[in-house]
C-alpha positions as CSV (number, residue, x, y, z in Angstrom):
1,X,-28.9,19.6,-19.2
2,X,-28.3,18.5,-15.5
3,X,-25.2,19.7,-14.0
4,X,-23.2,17.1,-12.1
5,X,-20.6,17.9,-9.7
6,X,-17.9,16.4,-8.2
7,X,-15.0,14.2,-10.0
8,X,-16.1,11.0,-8.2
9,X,-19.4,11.2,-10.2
10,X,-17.6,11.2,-13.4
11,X,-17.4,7.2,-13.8
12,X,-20.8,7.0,-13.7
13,X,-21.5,9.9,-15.8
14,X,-19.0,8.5,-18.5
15,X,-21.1,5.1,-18.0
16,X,-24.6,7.0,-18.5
17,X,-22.9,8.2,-21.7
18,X,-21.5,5.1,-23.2
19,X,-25.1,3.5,-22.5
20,X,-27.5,6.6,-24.2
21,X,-24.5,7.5,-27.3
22,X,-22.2,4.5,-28.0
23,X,-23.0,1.2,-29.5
24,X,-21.0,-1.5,-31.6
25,X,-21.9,0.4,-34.9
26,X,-20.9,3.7,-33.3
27,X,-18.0,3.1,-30.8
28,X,-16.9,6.8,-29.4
29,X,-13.7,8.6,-29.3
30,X,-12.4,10.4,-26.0
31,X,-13.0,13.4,-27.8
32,X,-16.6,12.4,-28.7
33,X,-17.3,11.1,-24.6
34,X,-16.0,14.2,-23.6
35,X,-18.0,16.6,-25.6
36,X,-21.3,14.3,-24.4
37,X,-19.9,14.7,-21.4
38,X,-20.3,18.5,-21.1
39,X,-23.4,18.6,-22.6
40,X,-25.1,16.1,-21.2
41,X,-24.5,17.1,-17.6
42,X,-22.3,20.0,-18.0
43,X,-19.0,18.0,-17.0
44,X,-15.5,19.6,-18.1
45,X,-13.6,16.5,-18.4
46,X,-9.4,16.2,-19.3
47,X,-8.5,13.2,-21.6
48,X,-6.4,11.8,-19.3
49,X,-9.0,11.7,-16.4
50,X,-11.3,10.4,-19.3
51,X,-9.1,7.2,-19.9
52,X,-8.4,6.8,-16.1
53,X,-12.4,6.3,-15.4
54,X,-12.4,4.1,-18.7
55,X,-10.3,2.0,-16.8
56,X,-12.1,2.5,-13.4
57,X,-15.2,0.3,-15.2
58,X,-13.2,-2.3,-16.8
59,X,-11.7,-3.3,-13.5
60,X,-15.3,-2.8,-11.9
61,X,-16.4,-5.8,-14.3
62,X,-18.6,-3.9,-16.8
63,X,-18.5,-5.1,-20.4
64,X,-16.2,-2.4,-22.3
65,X,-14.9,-2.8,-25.3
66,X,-12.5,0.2,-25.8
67,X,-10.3,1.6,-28.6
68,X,-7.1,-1.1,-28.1
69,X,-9.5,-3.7,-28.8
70,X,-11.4,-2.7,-32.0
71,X,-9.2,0.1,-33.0
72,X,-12.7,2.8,-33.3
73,X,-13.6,3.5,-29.6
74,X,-15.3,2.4,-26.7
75,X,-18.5,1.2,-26.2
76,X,-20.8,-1.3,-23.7
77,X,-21.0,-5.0,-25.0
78,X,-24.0,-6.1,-23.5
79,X,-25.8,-4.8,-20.8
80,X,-25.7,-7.6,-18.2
81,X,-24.6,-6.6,-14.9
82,X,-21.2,-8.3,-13.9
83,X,-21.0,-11.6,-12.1
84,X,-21.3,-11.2,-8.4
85,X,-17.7,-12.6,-6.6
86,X,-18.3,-15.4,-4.6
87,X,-15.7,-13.7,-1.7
88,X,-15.8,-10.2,-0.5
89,X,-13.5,-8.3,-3.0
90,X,-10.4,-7.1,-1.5
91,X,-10.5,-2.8,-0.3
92,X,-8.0,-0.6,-0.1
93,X,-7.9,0.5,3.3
94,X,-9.1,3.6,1.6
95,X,-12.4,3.6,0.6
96,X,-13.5,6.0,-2.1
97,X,-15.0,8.9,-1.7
98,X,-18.9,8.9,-1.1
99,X,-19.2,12.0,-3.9
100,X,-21.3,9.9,-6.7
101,X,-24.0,12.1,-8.0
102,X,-25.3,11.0,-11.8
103,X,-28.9,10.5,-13.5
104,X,-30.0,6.6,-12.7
105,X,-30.1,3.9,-14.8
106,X,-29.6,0.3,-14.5
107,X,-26.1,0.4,-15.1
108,X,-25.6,3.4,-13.1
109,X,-27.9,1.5,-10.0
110,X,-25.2,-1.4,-10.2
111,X,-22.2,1.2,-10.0
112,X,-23.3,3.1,-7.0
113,X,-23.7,-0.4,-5.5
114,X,-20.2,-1.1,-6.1
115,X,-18.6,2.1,-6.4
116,X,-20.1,4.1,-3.8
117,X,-20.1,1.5,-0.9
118,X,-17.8,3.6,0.8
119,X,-17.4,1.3,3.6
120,X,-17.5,-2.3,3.1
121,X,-19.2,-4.0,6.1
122,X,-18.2,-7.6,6.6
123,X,-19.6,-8.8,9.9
124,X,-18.2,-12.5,11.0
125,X,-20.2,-13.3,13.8
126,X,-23.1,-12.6,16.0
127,X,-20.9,-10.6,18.8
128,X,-18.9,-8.5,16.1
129,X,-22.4,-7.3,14.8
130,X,-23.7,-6.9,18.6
131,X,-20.4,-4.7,19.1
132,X,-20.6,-3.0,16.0
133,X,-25.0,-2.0,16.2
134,X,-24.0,1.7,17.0
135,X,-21.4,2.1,14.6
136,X,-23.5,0.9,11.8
137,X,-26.1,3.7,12.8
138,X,-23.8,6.5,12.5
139,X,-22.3,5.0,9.4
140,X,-26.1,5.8,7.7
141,X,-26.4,8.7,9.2
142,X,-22.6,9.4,7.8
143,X,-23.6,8.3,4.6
144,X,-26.4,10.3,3.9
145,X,-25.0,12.9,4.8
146,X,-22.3,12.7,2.8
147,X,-24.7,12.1,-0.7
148,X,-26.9,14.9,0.5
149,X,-24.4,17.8,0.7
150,X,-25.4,18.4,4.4
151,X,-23.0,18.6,7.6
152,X,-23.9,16.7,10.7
153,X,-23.6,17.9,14.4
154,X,-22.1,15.2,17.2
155,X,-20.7,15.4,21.0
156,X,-17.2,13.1,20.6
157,X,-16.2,10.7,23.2
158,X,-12.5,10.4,24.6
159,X,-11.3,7.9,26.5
160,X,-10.1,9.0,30.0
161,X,-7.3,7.8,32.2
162,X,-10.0,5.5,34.0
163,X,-11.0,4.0,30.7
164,X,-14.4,5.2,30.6
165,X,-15.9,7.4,28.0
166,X,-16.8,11.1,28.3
167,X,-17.4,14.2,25.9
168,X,-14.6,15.9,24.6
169,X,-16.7,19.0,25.4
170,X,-19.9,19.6,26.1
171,X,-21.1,21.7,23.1
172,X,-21.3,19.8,20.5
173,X,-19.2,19.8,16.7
174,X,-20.9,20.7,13.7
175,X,-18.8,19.1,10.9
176,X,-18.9,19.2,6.7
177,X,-18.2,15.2,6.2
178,X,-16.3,14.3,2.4
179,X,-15.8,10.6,2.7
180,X,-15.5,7.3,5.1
181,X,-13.1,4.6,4.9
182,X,-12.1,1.4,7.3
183,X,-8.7,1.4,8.7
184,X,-7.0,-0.8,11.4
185,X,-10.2,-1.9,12.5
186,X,-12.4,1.3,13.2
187,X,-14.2,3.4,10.7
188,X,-13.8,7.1,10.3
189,X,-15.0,10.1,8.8
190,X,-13.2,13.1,6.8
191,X,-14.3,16.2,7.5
192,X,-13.4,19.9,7.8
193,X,-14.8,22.2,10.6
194,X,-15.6,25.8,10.3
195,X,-12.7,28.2,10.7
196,X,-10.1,25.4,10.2
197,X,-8.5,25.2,6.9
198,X,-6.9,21.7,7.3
199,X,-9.2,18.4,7.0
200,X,-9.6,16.6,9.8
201,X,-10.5,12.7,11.0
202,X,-13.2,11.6,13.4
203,X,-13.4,7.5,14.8
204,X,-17.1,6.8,13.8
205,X,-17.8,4.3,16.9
206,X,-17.2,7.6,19.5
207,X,-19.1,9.9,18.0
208,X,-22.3,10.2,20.1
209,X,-25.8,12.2,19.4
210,X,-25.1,12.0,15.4
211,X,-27.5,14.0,13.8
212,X,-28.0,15.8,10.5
213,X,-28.0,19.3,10.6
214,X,-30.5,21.8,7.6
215,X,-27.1,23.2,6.7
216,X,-24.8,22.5,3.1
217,X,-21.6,21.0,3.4
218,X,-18.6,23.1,3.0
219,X,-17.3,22.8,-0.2
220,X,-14.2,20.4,-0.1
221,X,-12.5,22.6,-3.1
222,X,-12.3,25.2,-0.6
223,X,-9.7,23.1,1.5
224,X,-6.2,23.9,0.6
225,X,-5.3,20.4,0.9
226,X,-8.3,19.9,-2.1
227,X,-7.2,22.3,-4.7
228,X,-6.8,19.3,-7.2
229,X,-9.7,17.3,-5.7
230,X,-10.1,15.3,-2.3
231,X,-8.3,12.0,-2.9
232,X,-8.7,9.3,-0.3
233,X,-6.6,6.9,-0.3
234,X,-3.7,9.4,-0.3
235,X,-5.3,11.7,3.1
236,X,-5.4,7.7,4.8
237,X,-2.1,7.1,3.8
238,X,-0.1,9.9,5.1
239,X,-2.3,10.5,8.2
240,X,-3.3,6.8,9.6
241,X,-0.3,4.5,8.1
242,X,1.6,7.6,7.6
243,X,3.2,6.3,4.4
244,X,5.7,8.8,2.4
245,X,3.5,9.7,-0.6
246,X,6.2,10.6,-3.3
247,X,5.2,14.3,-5.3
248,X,6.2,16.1,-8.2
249,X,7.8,19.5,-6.6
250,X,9.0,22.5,-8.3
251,X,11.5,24.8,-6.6
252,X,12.9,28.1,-7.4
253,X,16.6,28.7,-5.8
254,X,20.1,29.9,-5.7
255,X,22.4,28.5,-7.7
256,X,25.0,27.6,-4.4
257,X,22.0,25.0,-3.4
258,X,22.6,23.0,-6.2
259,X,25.1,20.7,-4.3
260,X,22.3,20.7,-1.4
261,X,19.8,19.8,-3.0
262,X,21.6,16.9,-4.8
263,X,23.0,16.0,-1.4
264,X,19.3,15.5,-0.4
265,X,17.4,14.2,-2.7
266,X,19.9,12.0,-5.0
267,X,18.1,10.6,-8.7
268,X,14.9,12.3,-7.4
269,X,15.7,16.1,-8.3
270,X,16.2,17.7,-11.9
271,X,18.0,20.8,-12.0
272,X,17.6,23.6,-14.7
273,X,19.5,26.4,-14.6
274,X,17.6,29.5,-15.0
275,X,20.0,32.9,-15.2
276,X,21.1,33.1,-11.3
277,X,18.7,30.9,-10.2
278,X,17.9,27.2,-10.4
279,X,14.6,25.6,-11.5
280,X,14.5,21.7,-9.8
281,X,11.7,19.2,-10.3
282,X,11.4,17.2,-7.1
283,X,10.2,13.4,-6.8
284,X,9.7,13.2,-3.5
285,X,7.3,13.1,-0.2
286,X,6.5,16.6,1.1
287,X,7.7,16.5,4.8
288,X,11.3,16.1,3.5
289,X,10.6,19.3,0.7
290,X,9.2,20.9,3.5
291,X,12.3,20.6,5.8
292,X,14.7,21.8,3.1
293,X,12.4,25.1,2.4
294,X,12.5,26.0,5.7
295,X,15.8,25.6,6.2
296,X,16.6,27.8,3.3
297,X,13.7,30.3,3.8
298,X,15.4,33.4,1.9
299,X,16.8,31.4,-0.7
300,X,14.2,28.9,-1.6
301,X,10.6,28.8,-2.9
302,X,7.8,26.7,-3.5
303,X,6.7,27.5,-6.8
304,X,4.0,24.0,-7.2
305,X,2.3,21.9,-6.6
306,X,-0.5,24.8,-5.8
307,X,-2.1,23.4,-2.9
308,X,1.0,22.9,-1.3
309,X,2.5,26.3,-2.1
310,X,-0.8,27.6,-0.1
311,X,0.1,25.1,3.0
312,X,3.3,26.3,3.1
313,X,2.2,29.9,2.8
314,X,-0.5,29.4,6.0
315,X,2.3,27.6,8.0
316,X,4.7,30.7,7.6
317,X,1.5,33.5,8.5
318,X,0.5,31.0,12.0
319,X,4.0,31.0,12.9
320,X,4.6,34.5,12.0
321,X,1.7,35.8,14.0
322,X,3.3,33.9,17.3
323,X,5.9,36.0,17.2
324,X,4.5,39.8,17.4
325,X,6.8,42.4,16.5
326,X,8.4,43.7,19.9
């Protein structure tokens, strides 16, 4: 049995399945993939993720018949790869995450092609490719990196008053990279660094002296902000475009914030009284959740999602520890 990490991987994993187990006499179950799934490559799949990736190949083009259709299960239809599009296909300005790691096959060959080009690279014209040379070289560098496990080392450029380019500083950073994606024009890299527990974004075209380092990556399930898993599109959203990504919350409180927390949030809370407390399930973006727990510190708390509970938690120790007990 090979063990596969990382929840990027399971698309192709579930693929690898449907093509060694599943056939138009024996369509499988969920249940079924996900048993093959953990022992084939030791993979603890939910049903719901399981159904999600099911959809994740149907919309990549590959030839599914699932259990709507025939009413059994899902299985591959032929084996021919899907027609190429004659246009680039449109990206989210998220790309996904370059953490696709599953035995090879021919179908699993055409996925990674597709699925794991992390950064599509469309260049128009002669000068755009001219421009772009150096970019490209860090984006293979990037990439490798990324599908190896290893962390890179890099000086990075700022742009001075004067308009020219110099080195932040003049040691250079040695970063764990996750993922890259193409937004407003430039191409970045997520990373974390050692010693900081947030993730972090780097502009690909100013990093200078890119090199791969002999040392792992730092697991991204270590990252508060990763608890559930590193997801992409949402870190792009709420740091580039900074679009208000709506949550589930829970919050514990007094029973007088009722009427606040109505005031605040409208439709989007649920209130359930809970002896002399209230229990309220929050549809909304965190910096707003996060301004109405600070403001009612002692009567207030956090109770999920996880991951945000511990951001809150780190935010209240660093702002604590500036302000040392006289």
């Amino acid at each position: 049995m090979t063990e596969t990490k990382g929840k990027k991987a399971l698309s192709l994993c579930i693929l690898r399945v449907l093509e060694q187990h599943a056939g138009k006499a024996q369509p499988l179950s969920t249940r079924h993939i996900i048993e093959y799934l953990k022992d084939d490559f030791g993979m603890i799949a939910e049903r719901k993720a399981v159904g999600r990736h099911l959809l994740l190949l149907q919309e990549m083009g590959f030839p599914l018949s699932t259990y709507q259709e025939n009413g059994k299960g899902y299985y591959l239809i032929a084996s021919e790869p899907p027609a190429a599009p004659e246009q680039p296909l449109p990206f989210d300005p998220a790309a996904l995450d370059a953490y696709l790691r599953a035995p090879r096959s021919a179908q699993t060959e055409r996925a990674i092609a597709r699925l794991q080009d992390d950064v599509p690279i469309y260049v128009a014209d002669a000068e755009r490719a001219k421009q772009d040379a150096g970019v490209f070289a860090a984006l293979s560098v990037l990439k490798t990196a990324i599908r190896t496990g290893m962390q890179v080392s890099f000086r990075y450029l700022v742009v001075q008053p004067n308009g020219k380019k110099a080195p932040q500083r003049e040691t250079p950073f040695s970063v764990s990279p996750y993922a890259l994606f193409l937004a407003e024009g430039s191409y970045y890299v997520i990373v974390s660094v050692s010693g900081y527990g947030r993730l972090l974004h780097y502009r690909c075209d100013l990093m200078e002296d890119l090199k791969l380092t002999d040392q792992p990556v730092r697991e991204s399930s270590t990252m508060v902000e990763c608890m559930n898993g590193l997801d992409v599109a949402a870190y792009v959203n709420r740091t580039i475009y900074h679009t208000d990504v709506k949550e589930t919350h829970t919050v514990q409180c007094a029973e007088h914030l009722a009427g606040d927390l109505i005031d605040a949030f409208g439709d989007a809370v649920r209130l359930k009284p809970e002896g002399e407390t209230i229990r309220a399930e929050i549809d909304a973006p965190w910096e707003p959740i996060r301004r109405f727990l600070c403001n009612h510190l002692k009567h207030a708390t956090l109770l999920a999602p996880a991951w945000r509970r511990a951001q809150m938690r780190e935010e209240l120790l660093s702002a604590l520890s500036t302000y040392p007990q006289e």
